[in-house]
N, CA, C and O atoms as CSV, one atom per row, in Angstrom:
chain,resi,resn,atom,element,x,y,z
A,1,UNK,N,N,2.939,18.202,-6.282
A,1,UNK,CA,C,1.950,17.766,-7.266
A,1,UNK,C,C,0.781,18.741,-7.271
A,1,UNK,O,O,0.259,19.145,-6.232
A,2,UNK,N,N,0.481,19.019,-8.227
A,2,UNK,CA,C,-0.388,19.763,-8.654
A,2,UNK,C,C,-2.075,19.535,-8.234
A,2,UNK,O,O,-2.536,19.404,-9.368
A,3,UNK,N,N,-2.890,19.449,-7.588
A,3,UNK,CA,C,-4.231,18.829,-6.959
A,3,UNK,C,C,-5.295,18.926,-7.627
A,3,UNK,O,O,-6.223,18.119,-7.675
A,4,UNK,N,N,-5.113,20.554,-8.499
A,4,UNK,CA,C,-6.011,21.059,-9.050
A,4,UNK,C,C,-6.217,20.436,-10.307
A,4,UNK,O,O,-7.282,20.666,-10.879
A,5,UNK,N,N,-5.226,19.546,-10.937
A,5,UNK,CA,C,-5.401,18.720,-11.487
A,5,UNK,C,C,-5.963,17.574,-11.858
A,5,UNK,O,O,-5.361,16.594,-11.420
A,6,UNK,N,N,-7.492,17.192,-12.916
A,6,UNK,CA,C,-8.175,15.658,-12.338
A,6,UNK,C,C,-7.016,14.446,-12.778
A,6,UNK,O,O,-7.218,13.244,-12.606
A,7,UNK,N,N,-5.758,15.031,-13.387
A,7,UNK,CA,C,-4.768,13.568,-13.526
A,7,UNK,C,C,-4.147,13.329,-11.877
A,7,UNK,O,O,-3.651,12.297,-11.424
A,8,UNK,N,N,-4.343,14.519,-11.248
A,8,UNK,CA,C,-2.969,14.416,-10.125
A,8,UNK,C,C,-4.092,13.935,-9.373
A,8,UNK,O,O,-3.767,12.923,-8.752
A,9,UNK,N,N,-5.352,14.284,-9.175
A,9,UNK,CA,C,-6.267,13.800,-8.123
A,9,UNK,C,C,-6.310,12.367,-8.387
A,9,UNK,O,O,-6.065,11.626,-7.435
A,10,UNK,N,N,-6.678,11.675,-9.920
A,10,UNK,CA,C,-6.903,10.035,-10.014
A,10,UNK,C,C,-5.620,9.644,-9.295
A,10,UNK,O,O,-5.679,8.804,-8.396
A,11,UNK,N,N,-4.120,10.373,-9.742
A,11,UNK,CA,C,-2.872,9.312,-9.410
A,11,UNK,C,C,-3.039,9.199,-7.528
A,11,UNK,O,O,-2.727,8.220,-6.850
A,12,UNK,N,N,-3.519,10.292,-7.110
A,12,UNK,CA,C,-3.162,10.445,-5.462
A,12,UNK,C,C,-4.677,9.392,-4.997
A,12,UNK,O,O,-4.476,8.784,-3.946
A,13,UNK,N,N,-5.912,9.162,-5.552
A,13,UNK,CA,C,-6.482,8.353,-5.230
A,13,UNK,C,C,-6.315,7.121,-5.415
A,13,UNK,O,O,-6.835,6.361,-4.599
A,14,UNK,N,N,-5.451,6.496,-6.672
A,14,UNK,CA,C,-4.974,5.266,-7.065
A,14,UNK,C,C,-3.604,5.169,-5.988
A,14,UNK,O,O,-3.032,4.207,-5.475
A,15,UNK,N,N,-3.496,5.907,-5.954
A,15,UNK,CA,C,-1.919,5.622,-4.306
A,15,UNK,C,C,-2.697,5.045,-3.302
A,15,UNK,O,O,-2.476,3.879,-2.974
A,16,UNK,N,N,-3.439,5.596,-2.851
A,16,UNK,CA,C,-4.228,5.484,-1.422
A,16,UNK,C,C,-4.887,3.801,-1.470
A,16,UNK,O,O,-4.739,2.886,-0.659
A,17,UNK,N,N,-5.898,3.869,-3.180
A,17,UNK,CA,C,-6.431,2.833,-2.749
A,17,UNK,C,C,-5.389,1.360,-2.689
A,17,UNK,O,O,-5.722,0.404,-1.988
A,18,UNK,N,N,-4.337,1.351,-3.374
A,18,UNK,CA,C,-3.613,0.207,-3.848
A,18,UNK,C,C,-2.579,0.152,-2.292
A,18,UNK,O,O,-2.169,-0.965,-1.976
A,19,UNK,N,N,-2.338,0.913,-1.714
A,19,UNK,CA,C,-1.988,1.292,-0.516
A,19,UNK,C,C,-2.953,0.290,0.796
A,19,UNK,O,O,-2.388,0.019,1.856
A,20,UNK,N,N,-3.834,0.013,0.635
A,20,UNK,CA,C,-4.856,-0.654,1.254
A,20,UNK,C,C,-4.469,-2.279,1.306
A,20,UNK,O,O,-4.058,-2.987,0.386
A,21,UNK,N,N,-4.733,-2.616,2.651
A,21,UNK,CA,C,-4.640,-4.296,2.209
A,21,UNK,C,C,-6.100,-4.558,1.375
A,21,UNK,O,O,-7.230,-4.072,1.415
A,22,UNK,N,N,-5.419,-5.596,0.610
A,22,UNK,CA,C,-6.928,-6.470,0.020
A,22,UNK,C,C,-7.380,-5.938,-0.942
A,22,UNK,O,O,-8.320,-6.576,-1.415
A,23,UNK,N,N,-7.052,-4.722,-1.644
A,23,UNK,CA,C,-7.426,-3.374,-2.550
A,23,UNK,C,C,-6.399,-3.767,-3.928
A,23,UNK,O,O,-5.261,-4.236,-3.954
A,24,UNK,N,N,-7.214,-3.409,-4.892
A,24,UNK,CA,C,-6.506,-3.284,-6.030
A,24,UNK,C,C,-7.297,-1.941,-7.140
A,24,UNK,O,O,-8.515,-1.795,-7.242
A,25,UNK,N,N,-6.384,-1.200,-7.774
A,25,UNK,CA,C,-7.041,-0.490,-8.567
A,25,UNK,C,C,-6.475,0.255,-10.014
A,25,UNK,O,O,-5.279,0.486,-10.191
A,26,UNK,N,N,-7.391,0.540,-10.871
A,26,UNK,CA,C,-7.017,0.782,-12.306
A,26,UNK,C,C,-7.051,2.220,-12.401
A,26,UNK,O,O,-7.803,2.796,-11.616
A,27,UNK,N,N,-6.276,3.014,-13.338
A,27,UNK,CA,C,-7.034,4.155,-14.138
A,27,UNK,C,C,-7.657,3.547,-15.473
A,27,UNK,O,O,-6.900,2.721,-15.984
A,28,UNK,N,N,-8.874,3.753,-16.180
A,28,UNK,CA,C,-9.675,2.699,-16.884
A,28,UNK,C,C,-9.032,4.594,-18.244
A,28,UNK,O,O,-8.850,5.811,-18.203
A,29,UNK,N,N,-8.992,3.372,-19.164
A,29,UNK,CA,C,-8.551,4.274,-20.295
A,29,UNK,C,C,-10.074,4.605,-21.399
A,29,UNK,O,O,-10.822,3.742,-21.857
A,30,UNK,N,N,-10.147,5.682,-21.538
A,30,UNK,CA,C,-11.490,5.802,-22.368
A,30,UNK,C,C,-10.510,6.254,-23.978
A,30,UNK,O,O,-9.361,6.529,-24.323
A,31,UNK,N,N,-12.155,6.056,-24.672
A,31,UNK,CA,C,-12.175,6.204,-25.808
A,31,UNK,C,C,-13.401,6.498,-26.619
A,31,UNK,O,O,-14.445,6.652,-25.985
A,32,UNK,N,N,-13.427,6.577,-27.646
A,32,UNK,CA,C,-14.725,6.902,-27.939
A,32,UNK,C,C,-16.079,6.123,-27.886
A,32,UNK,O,O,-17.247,6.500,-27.984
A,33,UNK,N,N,-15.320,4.517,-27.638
A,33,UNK,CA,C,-16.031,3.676,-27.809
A,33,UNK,C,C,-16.724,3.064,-26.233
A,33,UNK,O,O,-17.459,2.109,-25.984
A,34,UNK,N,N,-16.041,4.199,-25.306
A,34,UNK,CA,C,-15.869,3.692,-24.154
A,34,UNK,C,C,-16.192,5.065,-23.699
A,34,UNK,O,O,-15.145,5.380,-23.133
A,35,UNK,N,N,-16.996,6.077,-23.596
A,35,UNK,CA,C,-17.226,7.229,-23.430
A,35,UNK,C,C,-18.452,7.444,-22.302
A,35,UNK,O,O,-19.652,7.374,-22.568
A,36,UNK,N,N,-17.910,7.705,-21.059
A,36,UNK,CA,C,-18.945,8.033,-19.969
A,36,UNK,C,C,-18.472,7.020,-18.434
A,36,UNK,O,O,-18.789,6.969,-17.245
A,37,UNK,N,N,-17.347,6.190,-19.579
A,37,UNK,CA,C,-17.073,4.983,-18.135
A,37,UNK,C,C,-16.277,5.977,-16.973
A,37,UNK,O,O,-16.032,7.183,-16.984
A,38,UNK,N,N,-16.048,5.104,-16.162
A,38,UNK,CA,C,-16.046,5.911,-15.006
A,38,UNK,C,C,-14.085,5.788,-14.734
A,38,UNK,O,O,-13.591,4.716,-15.081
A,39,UNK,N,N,-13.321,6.642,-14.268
A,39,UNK,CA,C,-11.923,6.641,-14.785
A,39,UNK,C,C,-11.113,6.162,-13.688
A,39,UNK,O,O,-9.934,6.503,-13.596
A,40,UNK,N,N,-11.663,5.396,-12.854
A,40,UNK,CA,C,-10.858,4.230,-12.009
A,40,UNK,C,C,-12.349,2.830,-11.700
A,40,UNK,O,O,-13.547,2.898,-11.423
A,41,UNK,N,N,-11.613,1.998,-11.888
A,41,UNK,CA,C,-11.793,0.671,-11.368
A,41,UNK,C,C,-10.868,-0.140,-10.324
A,41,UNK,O,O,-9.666,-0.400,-10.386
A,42,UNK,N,N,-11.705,-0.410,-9.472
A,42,UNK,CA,C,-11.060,-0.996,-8.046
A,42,UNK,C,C,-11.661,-2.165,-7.434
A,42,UNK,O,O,-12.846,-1.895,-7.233
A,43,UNK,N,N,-11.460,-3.029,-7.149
A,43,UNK,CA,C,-11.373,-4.097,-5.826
A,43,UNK,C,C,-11.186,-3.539,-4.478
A,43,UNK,O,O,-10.062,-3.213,-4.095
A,44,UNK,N,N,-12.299,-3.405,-3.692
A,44,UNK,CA,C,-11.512,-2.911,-2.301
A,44,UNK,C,C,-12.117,-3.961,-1.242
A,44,UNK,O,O,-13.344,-3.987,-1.343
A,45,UNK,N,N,-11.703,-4.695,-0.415
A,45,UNK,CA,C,-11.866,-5.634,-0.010
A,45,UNK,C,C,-12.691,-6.686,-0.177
A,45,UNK,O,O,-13.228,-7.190,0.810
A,46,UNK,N,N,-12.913,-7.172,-1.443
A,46,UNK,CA,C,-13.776,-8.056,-2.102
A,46,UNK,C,C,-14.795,-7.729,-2.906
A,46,UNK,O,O,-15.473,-8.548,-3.526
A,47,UNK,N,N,-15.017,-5.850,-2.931
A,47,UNK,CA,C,-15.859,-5.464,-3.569
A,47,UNK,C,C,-15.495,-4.794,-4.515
A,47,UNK,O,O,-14.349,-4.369,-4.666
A,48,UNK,N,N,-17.121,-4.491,-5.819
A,48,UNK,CA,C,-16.252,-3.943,-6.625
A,48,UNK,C,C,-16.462,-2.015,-6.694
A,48,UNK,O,O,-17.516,-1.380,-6.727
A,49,UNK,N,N,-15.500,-1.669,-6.696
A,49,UNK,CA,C,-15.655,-0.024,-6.430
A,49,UNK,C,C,-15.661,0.459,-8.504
A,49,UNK,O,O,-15.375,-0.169,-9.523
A,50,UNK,N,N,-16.029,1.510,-8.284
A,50,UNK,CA,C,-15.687,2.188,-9.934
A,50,UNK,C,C,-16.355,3.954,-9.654
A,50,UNK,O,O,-17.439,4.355,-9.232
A,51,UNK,N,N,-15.262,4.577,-10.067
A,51,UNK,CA,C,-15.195,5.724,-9.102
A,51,UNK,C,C,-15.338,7.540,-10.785
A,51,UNK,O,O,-14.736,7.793,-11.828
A,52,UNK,N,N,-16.032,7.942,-10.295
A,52,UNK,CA,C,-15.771,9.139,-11.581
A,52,UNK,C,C,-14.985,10.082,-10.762
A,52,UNK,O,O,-15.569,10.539,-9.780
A,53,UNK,N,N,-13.669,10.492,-10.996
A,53,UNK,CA,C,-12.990,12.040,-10.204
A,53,UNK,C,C,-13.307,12.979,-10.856
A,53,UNK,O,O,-13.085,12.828,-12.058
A,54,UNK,N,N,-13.710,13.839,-10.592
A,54,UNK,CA,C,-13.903,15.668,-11.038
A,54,UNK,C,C,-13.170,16.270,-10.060
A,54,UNK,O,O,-12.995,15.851,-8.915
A,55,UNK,N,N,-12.615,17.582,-10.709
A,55,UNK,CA,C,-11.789,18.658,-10.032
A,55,UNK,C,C,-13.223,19.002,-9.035
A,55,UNK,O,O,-14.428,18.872,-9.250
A,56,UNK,N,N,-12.367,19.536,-7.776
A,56,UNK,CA,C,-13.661,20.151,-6.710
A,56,UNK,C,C,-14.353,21.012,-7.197
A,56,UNK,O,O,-13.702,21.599,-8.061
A,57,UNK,N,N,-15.466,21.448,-7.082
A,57,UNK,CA,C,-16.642,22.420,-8.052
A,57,UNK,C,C,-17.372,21.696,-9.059
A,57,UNK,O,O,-18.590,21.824,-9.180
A,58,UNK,N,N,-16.653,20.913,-9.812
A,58,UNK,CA,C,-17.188,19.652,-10.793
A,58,UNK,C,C,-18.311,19.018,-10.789
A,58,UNK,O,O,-18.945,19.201,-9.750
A,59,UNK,N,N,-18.843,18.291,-11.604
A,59,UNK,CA,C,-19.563,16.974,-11.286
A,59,UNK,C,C,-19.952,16.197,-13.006
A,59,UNK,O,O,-20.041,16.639,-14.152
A,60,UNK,N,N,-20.079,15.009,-12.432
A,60,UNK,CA,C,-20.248,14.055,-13.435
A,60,UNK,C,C,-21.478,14.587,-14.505
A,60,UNK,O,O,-22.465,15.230,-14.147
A,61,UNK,N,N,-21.131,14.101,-16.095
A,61,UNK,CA,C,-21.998,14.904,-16.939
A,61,UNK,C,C,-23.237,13.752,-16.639
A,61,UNK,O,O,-23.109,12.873,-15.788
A,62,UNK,N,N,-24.628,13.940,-17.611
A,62,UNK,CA,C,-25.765,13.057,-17.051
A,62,UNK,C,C,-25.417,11.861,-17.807
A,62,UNK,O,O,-26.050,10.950,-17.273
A,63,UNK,N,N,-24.614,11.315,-18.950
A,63,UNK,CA,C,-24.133,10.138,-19.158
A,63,UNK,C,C,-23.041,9.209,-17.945
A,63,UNK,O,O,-23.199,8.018,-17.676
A,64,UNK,N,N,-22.255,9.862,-17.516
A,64,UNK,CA,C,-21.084,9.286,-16.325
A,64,UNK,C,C,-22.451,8.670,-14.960
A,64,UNK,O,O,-22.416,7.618,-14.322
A,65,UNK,N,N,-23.540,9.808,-14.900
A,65,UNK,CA,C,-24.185,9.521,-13.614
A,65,UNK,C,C,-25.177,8.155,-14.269
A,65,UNK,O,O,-25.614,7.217,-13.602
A,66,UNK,N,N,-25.292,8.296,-15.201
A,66,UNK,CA,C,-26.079,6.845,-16.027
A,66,UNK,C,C,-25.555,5.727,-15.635
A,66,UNK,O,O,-26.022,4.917,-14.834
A,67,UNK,N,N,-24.135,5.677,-16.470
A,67,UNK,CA,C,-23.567,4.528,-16.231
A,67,UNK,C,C,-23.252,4.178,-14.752
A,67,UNK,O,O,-23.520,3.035,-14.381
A,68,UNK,N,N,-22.677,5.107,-13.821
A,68,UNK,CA,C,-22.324,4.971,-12.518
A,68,UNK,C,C,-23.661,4.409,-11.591
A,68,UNK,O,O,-23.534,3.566,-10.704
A,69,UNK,N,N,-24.907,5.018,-11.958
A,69,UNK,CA,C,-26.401,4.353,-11.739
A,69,UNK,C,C,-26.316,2.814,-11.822
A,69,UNK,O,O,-26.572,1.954,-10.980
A,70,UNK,N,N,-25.847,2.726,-13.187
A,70,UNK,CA,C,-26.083,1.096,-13.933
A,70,UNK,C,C,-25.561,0.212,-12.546
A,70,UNK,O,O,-26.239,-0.456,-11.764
A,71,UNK,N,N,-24.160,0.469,-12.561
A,71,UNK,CA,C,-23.347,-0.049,-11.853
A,71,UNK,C,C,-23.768,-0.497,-10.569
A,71,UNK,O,O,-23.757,-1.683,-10.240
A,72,UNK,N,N,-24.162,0.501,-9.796
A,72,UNK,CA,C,-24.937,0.676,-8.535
A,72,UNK,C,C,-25.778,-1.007,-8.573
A,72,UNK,O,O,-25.494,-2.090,-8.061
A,73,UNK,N,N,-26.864,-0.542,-9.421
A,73,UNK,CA,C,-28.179,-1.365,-9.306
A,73,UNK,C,C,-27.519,-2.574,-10.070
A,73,UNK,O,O,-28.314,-3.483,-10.312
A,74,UNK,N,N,-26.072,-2.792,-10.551
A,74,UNK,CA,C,-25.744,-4.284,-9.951
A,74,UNK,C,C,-24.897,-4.654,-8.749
A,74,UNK,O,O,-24.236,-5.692,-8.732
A,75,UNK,N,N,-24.920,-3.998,-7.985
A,75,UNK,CA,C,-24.255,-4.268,-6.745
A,75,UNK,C,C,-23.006,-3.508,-6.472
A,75,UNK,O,O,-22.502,-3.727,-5.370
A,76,UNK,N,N,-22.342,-2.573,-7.333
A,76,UNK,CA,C,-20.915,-2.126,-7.355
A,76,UNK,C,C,-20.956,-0.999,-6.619
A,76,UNK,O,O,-22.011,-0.434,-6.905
A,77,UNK,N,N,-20.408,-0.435,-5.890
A,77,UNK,CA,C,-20.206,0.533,-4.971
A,77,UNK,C,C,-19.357,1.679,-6.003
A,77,UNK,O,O,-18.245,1.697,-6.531
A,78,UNK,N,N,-20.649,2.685,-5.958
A,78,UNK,CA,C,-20.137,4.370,-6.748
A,78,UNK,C,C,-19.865,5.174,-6.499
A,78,UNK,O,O,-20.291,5.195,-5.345
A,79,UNK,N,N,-19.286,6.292,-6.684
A,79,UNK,CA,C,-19.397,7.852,-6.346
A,79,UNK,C,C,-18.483,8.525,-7.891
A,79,UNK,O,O,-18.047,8.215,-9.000
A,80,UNK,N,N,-18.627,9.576,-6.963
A,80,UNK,CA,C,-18.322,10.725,-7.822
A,80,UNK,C,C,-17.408,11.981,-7.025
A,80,UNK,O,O,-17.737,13.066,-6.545
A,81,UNK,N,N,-16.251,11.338,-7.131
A,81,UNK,CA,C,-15.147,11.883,-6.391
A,81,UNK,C,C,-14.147,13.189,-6.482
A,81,UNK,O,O,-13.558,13.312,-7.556
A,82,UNK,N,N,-13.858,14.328,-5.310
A,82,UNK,CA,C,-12.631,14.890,-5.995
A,82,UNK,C,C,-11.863,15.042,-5.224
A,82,UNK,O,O,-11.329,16.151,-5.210
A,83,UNK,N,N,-11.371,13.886,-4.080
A,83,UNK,CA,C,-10.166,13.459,-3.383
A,83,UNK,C,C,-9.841,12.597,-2.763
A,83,UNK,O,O,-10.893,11.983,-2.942
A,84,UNK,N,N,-9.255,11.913,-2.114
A,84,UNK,CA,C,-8.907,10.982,-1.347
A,84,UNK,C,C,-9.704,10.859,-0.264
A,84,UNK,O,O,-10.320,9.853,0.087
A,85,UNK,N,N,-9.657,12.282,0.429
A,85,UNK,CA,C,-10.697,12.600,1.521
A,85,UNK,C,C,-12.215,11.932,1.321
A,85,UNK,O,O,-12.780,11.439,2.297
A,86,UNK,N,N,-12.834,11.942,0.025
A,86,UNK,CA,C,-13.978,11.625,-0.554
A,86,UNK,C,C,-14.370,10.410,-0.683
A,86,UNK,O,O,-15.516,9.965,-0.624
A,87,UNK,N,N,-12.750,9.533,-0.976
A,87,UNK,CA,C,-12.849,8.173,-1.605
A,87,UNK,C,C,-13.245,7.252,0.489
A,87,UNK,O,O,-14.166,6.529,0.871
A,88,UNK,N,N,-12.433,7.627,0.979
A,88,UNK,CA,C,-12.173,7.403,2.537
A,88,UNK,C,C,-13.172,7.524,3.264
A,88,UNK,O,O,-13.352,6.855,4.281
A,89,UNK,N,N,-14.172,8.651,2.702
A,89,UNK,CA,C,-15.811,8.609,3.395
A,89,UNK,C,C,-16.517,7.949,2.672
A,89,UNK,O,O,-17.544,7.506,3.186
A,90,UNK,N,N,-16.237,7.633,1.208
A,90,UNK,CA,C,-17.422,6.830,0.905
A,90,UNK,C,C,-16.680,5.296,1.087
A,90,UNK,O,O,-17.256,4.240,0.825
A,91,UNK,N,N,-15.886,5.358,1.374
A,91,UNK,CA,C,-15.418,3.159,1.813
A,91,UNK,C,C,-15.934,3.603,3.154
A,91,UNK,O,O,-16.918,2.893,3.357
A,92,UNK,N,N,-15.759,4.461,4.224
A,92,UNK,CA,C,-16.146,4.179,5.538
A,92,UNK,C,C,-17.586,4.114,5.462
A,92,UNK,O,O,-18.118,3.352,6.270
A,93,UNK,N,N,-18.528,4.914,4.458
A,93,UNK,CA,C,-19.988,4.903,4.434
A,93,UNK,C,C,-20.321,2.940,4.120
A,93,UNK,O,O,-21.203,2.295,4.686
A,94,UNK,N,N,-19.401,2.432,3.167
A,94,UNK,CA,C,-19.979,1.025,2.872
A,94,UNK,C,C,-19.089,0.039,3.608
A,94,UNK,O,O,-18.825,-1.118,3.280
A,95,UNK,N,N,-18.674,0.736,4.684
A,95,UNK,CA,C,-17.556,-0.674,5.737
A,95,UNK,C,C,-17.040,-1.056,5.319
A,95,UNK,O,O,-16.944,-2.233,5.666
A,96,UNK,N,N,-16.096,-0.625,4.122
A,96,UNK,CA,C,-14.603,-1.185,3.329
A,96,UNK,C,C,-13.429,-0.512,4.432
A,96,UNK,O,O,-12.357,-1.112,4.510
A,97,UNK,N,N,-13.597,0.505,5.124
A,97,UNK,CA,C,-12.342,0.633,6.002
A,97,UNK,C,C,-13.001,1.225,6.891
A,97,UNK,O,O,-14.204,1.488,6.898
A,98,UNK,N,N,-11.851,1.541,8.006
A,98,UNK,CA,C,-12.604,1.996,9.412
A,98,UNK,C,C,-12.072,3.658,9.537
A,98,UNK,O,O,-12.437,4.353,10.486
């Protein structure tokens, strides 16, 4: 699989997280009407995760970091991801895994 890819990075982070007990997770489909949301939604042990992937070097444009803000300041656990490695430090940063 290709890594350098942000489809192959969401599918290998949607493995990992659904892979998890207690975890559930989406690739969230955009559109125009839906433009800046963040391109996985997850459950990870009772919480709610919602994650932006960028290829490594990347980063979220200042609309993605808006909405991902929003999210935050209602309680949802964010980042701005470009691997598995990434997703795994930020659940160990909020005690979703060990």
């Amino acid at each position: 699989m290709d890594t350098s890819r942000e489809s192959a990075i969401v599918h290998s982070i949607l493995k990992y997280i659904k892979g998890l007990p207690r975890c559930y997770a989406e690739k969230t489909n955009g559109n125009s009407f839906k433009s800046g949301q963040p391109d996985i939604d997850a459950v990870v042990a009772g919480r709610a995760v919602k994650l932006e992937v960028k290829r490594p070097g990347q980063d979220a444009t200042p609309l993605q970091k808006r909405i991902l803000e929003t999210w935050a300041l209602a309680g949802c656990i964010t980042g701005v991801v470009t691997s598995v490695e990434d997703v795994k430090t930020l659940f160990k940063n909020h005690g979703l895994v060990r």
